[in-house]
N, C-alpha and C positions, 0 to 999 in steps of 0.2 A: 572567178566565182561564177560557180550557174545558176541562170533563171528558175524559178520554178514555173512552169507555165499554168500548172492547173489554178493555181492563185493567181495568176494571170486572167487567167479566161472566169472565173469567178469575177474578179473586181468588173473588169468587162460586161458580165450580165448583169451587177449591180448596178451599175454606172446606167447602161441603156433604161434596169426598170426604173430607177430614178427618172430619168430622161422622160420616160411615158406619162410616169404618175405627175410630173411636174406638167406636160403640155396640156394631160385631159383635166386640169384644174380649170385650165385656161385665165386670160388675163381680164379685167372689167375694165370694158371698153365707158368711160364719161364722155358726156355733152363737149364738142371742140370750142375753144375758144371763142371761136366765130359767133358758134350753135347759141351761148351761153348770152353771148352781148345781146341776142333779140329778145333776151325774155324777161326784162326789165330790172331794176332796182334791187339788190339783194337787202334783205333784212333778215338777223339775227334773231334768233330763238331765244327769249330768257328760257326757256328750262326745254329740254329734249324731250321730242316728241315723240312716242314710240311709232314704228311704221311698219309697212311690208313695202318691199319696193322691186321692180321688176328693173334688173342692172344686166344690161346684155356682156356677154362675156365672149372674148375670142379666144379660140380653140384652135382648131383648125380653118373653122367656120366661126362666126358668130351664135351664141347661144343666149336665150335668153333665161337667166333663173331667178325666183322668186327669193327675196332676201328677209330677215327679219332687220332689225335697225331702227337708227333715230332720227328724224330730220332736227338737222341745226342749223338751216337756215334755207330761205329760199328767195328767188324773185316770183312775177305773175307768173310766169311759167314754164318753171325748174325747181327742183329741190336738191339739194344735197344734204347727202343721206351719210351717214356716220354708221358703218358694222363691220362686222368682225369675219374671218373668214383665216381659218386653218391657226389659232390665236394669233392671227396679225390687225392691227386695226387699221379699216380703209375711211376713207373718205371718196364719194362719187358722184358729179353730178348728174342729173336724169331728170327728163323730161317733167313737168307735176303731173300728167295723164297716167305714169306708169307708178303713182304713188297715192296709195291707199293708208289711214289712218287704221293702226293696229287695233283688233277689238279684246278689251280684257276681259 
């Protein structure tokens, strides 16, 4: 039985633009465990707090973008931030400096 190559070299250029469209999403880089133990006592949110939050993301590079979201909980100085992103939902910790209370 033969190949057919031209559905070959199609699947092939699908596969790479996948490949692209997945890297330049890039991945959101959170607070390291380490980062996370200095900034005190975490406390839980009764009810979710709308936010914007600035969550760096690696790409190639690290990139920083501005997120809409909710903080569900946080210590003196970090939040984690609860949003959504391509309909998957994330969870991230981040600094409390890079976290601004959303205005309705």
């Amino acid at each position: 039985m033969t190949q057919n190559r031209r559905y070959d070299s199609r699947l092939d250029e699908n596969l790479a633009r996948a490949e692209r469209l997945d890297a330049s999403r890039g991945t959101p880089v959170p607070l390291s465990p380490e980062e996370l133990r200095t900034t005190g006592r975490r406390v839980e949110a009764r009810e979710p707090v709308s936010v914007e939050a600035w969550i760096r993301h690696r790409v190639v590079y690290e990139e920083p973008r501005l997120i809409q979201g909710v903080a569900v909980a946080w210590t003196t100085g970090a939040v984690l931030i609860r949003w959504s992103a391509d309909g998957v939902e994330r969870f991230t910790w981040v600094w409390a400096s890079a976290v601004r209370r959303h205005s309705l």
